[in-house]
C-alpha positions in Angstrom: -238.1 110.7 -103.7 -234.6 109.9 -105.0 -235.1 107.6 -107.9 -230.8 106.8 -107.7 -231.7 105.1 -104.3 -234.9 103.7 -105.3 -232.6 101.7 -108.1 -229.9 100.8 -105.8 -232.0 99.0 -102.9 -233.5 97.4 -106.2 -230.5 96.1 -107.9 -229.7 95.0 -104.3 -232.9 92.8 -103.3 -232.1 91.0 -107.0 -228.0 90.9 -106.8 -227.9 90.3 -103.2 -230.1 86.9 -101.5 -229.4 88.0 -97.8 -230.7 91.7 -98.1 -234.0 90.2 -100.3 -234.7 88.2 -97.3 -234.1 91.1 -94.9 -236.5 93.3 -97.1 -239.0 90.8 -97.5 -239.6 90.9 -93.7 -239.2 94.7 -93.2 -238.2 96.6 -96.1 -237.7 99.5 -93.7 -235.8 97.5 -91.3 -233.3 96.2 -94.3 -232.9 99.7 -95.5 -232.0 101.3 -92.8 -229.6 98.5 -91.7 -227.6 99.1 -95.0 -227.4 102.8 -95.2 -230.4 103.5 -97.6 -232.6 106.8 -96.4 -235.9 106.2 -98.1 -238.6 108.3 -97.9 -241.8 106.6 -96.7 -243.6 106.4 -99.5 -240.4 104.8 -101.1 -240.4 101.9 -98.2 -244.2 101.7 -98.9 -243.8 101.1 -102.3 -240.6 98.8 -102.3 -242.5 96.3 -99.8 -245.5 96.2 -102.1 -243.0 94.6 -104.6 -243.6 90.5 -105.4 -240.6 89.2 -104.0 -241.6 85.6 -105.0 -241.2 86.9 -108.4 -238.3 89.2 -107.7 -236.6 85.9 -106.2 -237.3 84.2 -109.3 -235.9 86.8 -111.6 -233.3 86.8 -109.0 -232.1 82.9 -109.5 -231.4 83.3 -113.3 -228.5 85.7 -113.3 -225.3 84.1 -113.7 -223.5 84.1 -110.1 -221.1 86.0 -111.5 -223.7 89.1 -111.0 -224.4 88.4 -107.2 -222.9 89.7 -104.0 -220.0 88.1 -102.6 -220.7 86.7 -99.3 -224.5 86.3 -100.5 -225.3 82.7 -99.4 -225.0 79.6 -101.8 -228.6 79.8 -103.6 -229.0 76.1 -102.9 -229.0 76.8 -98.8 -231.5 78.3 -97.1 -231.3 82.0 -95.8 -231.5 81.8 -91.8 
């Protein structure tokens, strides 16, 4: 298990609205997509995670702390 990875896809599903929706429908799926080798155990783990409340965590960081090119927070992620 490589806990630097583990905190990356993390600080990613807050910091980054378009890979939180990704990961919310296949954790494995968004990983994979982006480059991030996780173990599975790692994926397991990571999609037990309560993205309602990582969303809302999410929302209260000043903008200035999110991806560019992550969608406007006020549209909704296709």
């Amino acid at each position: 298990m490589s806990q630097e990875v583990v905190e990356r896809v993390i600080g990613r599903l807050i910091t980054d609205e378009r890979f939180r929706h990704l990961a919310n429908h296949s954790m494995e799926e968004a990983s994979l997509l982006e480059g991030y080798l996780l173990t599975p155990t790692e994926v397991q783990l990571l999609s037990g995670l309560a993205f309602p409340s990582v969303t809302k965590f999410a929302k209260q960081l000043n903008p200035g702390l999110c991806r560019v090119g992550s969608p406007d927070k006020t549209k909704n992620v296709p």
